[in-house]
N, C-alpha and C positions, 0 to 999 in steps of 0.2 A: 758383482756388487762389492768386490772387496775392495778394504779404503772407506771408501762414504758412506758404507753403511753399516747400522747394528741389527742383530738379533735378537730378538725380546723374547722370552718365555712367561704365558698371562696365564693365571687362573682366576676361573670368575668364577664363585660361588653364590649362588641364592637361595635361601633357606626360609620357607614359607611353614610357621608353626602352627595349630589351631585350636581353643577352646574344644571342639569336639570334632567325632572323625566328619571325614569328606568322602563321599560314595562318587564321584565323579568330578573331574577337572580335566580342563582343554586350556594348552598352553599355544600362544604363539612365541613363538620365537626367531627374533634378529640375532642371534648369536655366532656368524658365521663371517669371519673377515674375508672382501674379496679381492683376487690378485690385482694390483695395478701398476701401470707403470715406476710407480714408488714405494709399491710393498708387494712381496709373493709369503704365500702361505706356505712353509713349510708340512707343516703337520698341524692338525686341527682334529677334535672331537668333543662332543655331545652328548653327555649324561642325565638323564631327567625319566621319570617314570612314563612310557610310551615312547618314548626315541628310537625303540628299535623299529615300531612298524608305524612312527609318523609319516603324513604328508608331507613332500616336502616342493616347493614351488620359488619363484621368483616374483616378489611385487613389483609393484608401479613405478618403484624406483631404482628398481634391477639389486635389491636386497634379497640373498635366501633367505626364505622364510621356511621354518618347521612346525607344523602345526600337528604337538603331540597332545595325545588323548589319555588318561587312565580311567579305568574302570572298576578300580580296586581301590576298598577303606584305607583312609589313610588317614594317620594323627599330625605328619607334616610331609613334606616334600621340598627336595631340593635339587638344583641345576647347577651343572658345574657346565662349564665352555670351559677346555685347554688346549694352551699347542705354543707353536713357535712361529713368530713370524721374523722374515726378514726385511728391513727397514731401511729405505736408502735415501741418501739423500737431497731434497729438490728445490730447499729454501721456500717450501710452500709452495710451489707448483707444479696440484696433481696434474694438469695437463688435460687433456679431452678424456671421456671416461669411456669412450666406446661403448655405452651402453644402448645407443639410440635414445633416450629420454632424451628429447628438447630443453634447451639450458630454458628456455620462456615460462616451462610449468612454475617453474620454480622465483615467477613473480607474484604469483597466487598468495594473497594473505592471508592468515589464520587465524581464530581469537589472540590463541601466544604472542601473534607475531604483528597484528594490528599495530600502523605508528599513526599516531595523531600529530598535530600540530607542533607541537613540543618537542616530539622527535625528529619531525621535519623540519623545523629548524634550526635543532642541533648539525643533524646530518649536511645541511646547507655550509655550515661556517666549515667543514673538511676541504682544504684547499690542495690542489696537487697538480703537477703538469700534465698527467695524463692516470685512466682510471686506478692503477696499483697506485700511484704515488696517493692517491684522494683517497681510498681505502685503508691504506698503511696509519694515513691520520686520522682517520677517524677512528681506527682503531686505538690509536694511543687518546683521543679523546675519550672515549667511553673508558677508559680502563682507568684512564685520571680522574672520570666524574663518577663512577659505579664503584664505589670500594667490593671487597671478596669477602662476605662475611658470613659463614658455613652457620647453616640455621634459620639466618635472615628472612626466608621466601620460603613456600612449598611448592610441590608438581603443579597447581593449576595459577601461579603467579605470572601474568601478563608482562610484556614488556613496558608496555605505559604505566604500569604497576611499581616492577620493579625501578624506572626510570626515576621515578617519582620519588619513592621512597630514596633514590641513591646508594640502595646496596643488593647482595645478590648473591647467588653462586653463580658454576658456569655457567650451567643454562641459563641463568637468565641473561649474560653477559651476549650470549651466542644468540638468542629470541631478540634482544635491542638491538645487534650490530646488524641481524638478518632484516628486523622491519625497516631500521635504516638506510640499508643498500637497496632494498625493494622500491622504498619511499625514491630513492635517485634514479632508477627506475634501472636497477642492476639488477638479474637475476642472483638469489643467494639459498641456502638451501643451510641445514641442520646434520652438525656432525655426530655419533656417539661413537666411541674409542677408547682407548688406553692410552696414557702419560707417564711413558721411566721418567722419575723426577732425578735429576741430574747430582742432587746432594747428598742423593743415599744410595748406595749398591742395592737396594732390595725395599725400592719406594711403592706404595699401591698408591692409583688411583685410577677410577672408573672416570673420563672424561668427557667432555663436550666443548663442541668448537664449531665455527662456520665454514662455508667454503662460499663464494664468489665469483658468478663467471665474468670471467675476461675477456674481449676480441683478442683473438694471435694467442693466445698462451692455455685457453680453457679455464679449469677449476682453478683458483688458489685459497689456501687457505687463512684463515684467522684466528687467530686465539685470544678475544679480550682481554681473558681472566689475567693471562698472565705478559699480555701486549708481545706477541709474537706469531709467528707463521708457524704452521705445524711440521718439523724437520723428521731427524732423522727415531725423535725417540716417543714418535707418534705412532699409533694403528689404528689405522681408520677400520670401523666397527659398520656401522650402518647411515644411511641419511634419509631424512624427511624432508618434508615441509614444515614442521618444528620436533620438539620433543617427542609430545605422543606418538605422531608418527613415525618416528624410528626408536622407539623404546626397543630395548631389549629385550623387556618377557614384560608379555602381555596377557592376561585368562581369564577363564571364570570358573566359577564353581559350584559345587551343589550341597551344603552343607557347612559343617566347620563352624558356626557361630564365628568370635572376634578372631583376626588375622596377627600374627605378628613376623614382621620382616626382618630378615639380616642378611645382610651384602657384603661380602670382602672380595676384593682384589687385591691378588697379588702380582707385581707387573717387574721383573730384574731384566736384565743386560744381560747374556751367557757368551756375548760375542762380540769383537768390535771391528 
């Protein structure tokens, strides 16, 4: 892969604080990038209370999943995911994933991903000679009509929601392009990942993007937020059928009264 690709080094920290202790939590977790034609994992590892004797499986959508348990008081807990991956690059096309999942599941709607009328009519005016060229613009339509306004929406914001209102983060940018392609009756499916921001040596961001399958080429991807295909300073993280479904740490708990959350990523280049 030398030449067209880079090397990224990611840390993901999550840090769950709590009013009082916790006698019991079960984590799932999608924290686990898988090798593809467009990225191999280098070195990877998993820190979180039960990690060493989690279960660990593969979902519905060929995602590892770790399903860590603790049994021990706790005042807070926290997950770290690190490692390096290498990243090459495909101009957005992951190509078939070899997973055996049927690209079809992935026309199945979801609350998030519900398009109405509105959507479907937007989606209609995306003109192009053949399916990438009609994707590519509708992609640059949604990114022109959805501004990126961090705060705007929360976790349970609809695409007909955020459409409406005209503004969003990624996800929501990724829930309106997914119900759009579905609505043309494209299979699309729900990215989460990591974004080296190209203006900083040492940029964080915890991502979200679509992917779209294609006859002849498989997966490709989308990125509203920032009207681009996911290259080479992308790592694809996990996919759904929207958000929830490929969330990164997902749990419950037994105790602890009020919650409080903090997330940092740190995502650099160590290689080019």
């Amino acid at each position: 892969m030398a030449g067209d690709a880079n090397v990224i080094e990611i840390e993901h920290r999550t840090r769950y604080a709590y009013d009082a202790t916790i006698d019991h939590v079960v984590q799932r977790l999608r924290l686990t990038p898988r090798n593809s034609a467009a990225q191999r994992v280098l070195d990877w590892k998993i820190e979180a209370p039960g990690i060493e004797s989690a279960a660990s499986y593969v979902d519905g959508f060929a995602n590892t999943v770790h399903l860590a348990v603790a049994a021990q008081p706790l005042d807070n807990l926290e997950i770290v995911a690190s490692g390096r991956v290498e990243r090459r690059e495909t101009h957005g096309v992951e190509g078939p994933d070899g997973t055996g999942v049927p690209s079809w599941v992935f026309l199945r709607s979801t609350p998030a991903t519900m398009a109405d009328a509105i959507l479907l009519g937007f989606a209609r005016r995306a003109e192009g000679d053949d399916v990438v060229a009609r994707l590519h613009r509708l992609m640059a339509m949604l990114h022109e009509r959805v501004a990126y306004v961090p705060g705007a929406t929360d976790a349970v914001t609809s695409a007909r929601e955020a459409f409406a209102a005209g503004h969003g983060v990624c996800q929501d940018h990724a829930h309106i392009f997914i119900a759009m392609a579905r609505g043309l009756g494209i299979p699309a499916r729900y990215v989460t990942g990591y974004l080296r921001m190209e203006e900083a040596d040492d940029a964080t961001a915890h991502h979200a993007w679509a992917e779209a399958h294609v006859p002849d080429l498989g997966w490709v991807s989308f990125d509203p937020a920032n009207n681009v295909s996911a290259g080479r300073d992308y790592v694809r993280l996990a996919v759904g059928l929207d958000a929830p479904g490929a969330a990164p740490v997902k749990g419950a708990r037994r105790g602890g009264g009020d919650e409080r959350l903090d997330v940092a990523v740190q995502v650099a280049q160590i290689q080019a």
